[in-house]
C-alpha positions in Angstrom: 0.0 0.0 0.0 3.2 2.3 1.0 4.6 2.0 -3.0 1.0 2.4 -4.7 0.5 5.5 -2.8 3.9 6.8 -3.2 3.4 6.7 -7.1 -0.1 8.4 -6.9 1.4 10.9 -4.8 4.2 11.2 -7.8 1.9 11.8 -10.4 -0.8 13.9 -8.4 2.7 16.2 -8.2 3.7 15.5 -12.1 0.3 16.6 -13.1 0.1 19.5 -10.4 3.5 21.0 -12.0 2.1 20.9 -15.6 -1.1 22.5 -14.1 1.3 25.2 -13.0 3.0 26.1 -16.0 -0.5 26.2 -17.7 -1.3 28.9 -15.4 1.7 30.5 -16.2 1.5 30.1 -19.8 -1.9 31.6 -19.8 -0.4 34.8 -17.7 1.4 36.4 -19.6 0.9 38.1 -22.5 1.4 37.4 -26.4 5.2 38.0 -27.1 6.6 38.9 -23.7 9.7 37.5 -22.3 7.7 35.7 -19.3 5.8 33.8 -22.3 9.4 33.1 -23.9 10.6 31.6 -20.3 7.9 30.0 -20.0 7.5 27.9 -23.6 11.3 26.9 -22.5 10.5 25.6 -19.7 7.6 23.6 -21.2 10.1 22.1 -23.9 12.8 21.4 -21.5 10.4 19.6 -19.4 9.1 17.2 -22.2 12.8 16.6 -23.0 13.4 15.5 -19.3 10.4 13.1 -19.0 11.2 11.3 -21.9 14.3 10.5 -21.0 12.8 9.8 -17.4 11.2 6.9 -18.8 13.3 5.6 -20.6 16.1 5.9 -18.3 14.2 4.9 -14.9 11.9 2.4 -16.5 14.7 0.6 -19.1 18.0 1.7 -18.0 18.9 3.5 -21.2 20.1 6.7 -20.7 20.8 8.4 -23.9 23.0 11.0 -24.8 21.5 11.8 -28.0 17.9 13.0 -27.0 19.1 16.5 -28.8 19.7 14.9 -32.0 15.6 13.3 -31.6 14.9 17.0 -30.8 16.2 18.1 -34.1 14.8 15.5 -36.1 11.6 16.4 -34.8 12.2 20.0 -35.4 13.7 20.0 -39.1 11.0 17.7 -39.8 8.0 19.8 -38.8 9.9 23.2 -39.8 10.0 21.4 -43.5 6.6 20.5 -43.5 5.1 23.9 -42.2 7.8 25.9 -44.6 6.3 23.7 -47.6 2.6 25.2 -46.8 1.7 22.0 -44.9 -1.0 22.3 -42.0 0.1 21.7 -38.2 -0.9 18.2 -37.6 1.1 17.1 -41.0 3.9 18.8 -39.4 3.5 17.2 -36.2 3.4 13.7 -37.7 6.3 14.2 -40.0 8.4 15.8 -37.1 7.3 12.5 -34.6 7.2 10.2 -37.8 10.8 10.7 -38.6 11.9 10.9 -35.4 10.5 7.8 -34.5 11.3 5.9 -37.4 15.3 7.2 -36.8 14.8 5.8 -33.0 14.0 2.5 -34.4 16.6 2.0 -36.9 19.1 3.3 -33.6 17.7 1.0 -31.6 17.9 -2.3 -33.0 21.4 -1.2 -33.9 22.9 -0.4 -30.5 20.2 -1.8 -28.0 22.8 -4.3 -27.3 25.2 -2.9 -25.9 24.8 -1.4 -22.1 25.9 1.0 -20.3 28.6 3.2 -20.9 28.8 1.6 -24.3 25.2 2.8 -25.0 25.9 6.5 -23.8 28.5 6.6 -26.5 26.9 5.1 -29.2 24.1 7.5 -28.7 26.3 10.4 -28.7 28.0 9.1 -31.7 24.5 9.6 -33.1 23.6 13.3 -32.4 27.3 13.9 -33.5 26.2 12.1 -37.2 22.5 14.1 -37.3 24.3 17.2 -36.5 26.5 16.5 -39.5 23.6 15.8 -42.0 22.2 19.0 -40.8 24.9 21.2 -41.8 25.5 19.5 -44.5 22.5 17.9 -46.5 21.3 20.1 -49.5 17.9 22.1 -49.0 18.0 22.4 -44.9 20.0 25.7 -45.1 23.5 24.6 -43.4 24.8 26.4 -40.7 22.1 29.0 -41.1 19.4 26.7 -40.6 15.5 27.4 -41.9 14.0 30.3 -41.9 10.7 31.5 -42.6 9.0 28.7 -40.1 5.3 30.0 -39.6 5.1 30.2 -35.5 2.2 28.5 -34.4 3.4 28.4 -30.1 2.3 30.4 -27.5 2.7 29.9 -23.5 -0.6 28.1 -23.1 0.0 25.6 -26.4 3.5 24.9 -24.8 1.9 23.8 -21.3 -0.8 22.6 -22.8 1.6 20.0 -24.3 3.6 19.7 -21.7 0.4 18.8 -19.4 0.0 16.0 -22.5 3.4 14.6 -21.7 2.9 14.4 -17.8 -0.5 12.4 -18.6 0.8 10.3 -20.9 3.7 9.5 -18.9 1.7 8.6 -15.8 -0.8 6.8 -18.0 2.4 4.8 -19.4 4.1 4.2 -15.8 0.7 2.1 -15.0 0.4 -0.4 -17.7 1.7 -4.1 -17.5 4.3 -2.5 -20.2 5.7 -0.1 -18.0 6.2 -3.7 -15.5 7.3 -6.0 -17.7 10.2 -3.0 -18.8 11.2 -3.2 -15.3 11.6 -6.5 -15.2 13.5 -6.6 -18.3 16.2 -3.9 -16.2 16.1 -5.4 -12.9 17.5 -9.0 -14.2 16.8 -9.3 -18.4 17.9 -13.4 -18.0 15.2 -14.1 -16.1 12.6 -11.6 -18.2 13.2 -13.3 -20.8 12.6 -17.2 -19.7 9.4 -16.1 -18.5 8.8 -14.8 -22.3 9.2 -11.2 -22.3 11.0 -10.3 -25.2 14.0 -7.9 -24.0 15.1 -6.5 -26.6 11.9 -5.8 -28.3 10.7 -4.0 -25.4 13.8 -1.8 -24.7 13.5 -0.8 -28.4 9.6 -0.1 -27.6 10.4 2.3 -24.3 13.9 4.1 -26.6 11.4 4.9 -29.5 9.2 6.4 -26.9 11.6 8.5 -25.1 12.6 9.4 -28.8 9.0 10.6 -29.3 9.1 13.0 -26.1 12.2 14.5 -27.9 10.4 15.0 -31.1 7.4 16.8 -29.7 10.1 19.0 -27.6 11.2 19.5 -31.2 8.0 20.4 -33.1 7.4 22.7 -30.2 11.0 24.2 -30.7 10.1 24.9 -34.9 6.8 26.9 -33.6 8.1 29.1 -31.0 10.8 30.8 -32.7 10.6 31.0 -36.9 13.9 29.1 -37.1 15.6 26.4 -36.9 19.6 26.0 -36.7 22.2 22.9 -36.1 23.3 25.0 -33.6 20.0 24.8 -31.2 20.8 21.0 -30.8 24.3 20.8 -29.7 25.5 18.1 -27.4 25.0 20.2 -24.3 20.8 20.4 -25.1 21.4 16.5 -24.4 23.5 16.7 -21.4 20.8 19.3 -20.1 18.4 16.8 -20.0 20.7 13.7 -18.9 21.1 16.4 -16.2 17.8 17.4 -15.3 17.1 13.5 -15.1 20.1 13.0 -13.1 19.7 15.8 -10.7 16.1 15.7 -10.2 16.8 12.3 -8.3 15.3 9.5 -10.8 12.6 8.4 -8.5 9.6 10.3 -8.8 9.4 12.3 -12.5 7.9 15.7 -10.9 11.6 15.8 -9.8 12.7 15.8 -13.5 10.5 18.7 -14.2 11.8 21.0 -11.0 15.4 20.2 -12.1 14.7 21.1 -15.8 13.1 24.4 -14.9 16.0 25.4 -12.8 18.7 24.3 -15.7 16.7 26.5 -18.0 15.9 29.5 -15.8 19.7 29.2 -15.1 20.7 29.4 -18.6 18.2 32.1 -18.9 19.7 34.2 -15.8 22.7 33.9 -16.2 23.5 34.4 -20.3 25.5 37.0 -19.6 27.8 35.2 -17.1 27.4 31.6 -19.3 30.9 30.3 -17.1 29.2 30.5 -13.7 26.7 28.7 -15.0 28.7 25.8 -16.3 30.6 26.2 -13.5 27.6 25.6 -10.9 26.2 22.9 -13.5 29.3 20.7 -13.4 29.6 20.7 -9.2 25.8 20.4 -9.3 25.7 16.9 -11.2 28.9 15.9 -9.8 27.4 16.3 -6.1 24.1 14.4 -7.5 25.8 11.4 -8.8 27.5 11.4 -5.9 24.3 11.1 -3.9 23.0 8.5 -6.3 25.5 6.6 -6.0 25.9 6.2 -2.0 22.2 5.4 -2.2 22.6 2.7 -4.2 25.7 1.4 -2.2 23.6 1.8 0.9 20.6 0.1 -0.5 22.9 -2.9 -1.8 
């Protein structure tokens, strides 16, 4: 009874935090910088609970959710440039993206741990590649002339989505059997739960938070660039995933906001905030780790 209400208590507060930034988003006004902060919060936060999931629930933790994010982006921000309405955009964006986090799977799903973590970055290093390179997506400038279809309340509108979609997910036999399949995969499997299949599964679905973070990125701002998906928009999520504890996914959202409201406050001083992001993670893997000694 203890863990049941422990997890409803984890999703009233998931659901309670996306309820905020709906208020939020619906306070300020069309254009102003409040509305700005606040679709970046919303988009960091999708970012982070994808990677929750797939990290908590599987044991994958990607370092490539920024190259998903620009899949999903270029892929909307093509379709909506072309004339194309905002659910075709959508799909493409999420289509793509998914499809790319299928091939990636089956490809590297076998490997574990660190091995993963650089395979994945590997990967955002490759898309970032096609993206200033491959003819018609505009190179280092990026695109241009994306119609903006975001506002504050769209962007926590979404975001509220993802926190109901993720507790909805964290209660099906799914969401169990993926445990099982990280706690001891051997014995998963003799019981007939197909590992690898289902790893793929919860990596193509963290891949699809990071495409909507995407499609959310092309409306907000008219333009897409390579440069908006560098390998630090990954390690801001790993981060946010890391710091905000990996036990309840509210935490994920708190730590998000705070990387971003960081990066937002301090722009002009970028240093101090590297600086106070490296001792933060180092003092939370810290933490994490003499948990996990303690509980062993």
């Amino acid at each position: 009874m203890k863990r049941g209400a422990a997890f409803s208590l984890g999703e009233g507060g998931l659901l309670a935090v996306g309820g905020l930034y709906l208020l939020l988003g619906m306070g300020f006004g069309a254009g102003s910088f409040g509305e700005l902060v606040v679709m970046r919060l919303c988009i960091g936060g999708v970012m982070a609970l994808g990677l929750y999931f797939s990290a908590v629930y599987a044991g994958l933790l990607s370092l490539g959710q920024g190259a998903f994010m620009a899949i999903g982006a270029y892929g909307a921000a093509v379709c909506l440039r072309a004339g194309g309405p905002l659910p075709l955009a959508a799909l493409c964006g999420l289509g793509l993206c998914g499809l790319a986090a299928l091939g990636l799977g089956w490809a590297v799903l076998g490997l574990k741990g660190d091995y993963l973590s650089m395979a994945t970055m590997a990967f955002a290093e490759i898309v970032r590649a096609v993206l200033f390179h491959l003819p018609g997506l505009g190179g280092a400038s990026g695109l241009f002339g994306v119609p903006a279809f975001l506002n504050g309340a769209g962007a926590a509108w979404a975001l509220l989505l993802a926190c109901g979609g993720l507790c909805l997910l964290m209660r099906t036999p799914f969401a169990r059997r993926l445990r099982a399949v990280k706690n001891d995969e051997p014995a998963a499997e003799s019981l007939g739960i197909p590992a690898r299949g289902y790893k793929t599964a919860a990596f193509v679905i963290s891949a699809g938070f990071a495409g909507l973070a995407g499609v959310l990125f092309a409306g907000c701002g008219g333009f897409v660039t390579p440069f908006d998906f560098s390998f630090l928009r990954s390690m801001d999520t790993v981060a946010a995933v890391v710091l905000g504890g990996m036990g309840a996914p509210v935490g994920c959202l708190v730590a998000s906001a705070a990387i971003e409201l960081s990066a937002v406050g301090l722009q002009s001083v970028s240093w101090v905030r590297m600086v106070l992001y490296g001792v933060g993670l180092i003092g939370a893997v810290r933490f994490l780790h003499g948990r996990e000694k303690r509980r062993g």
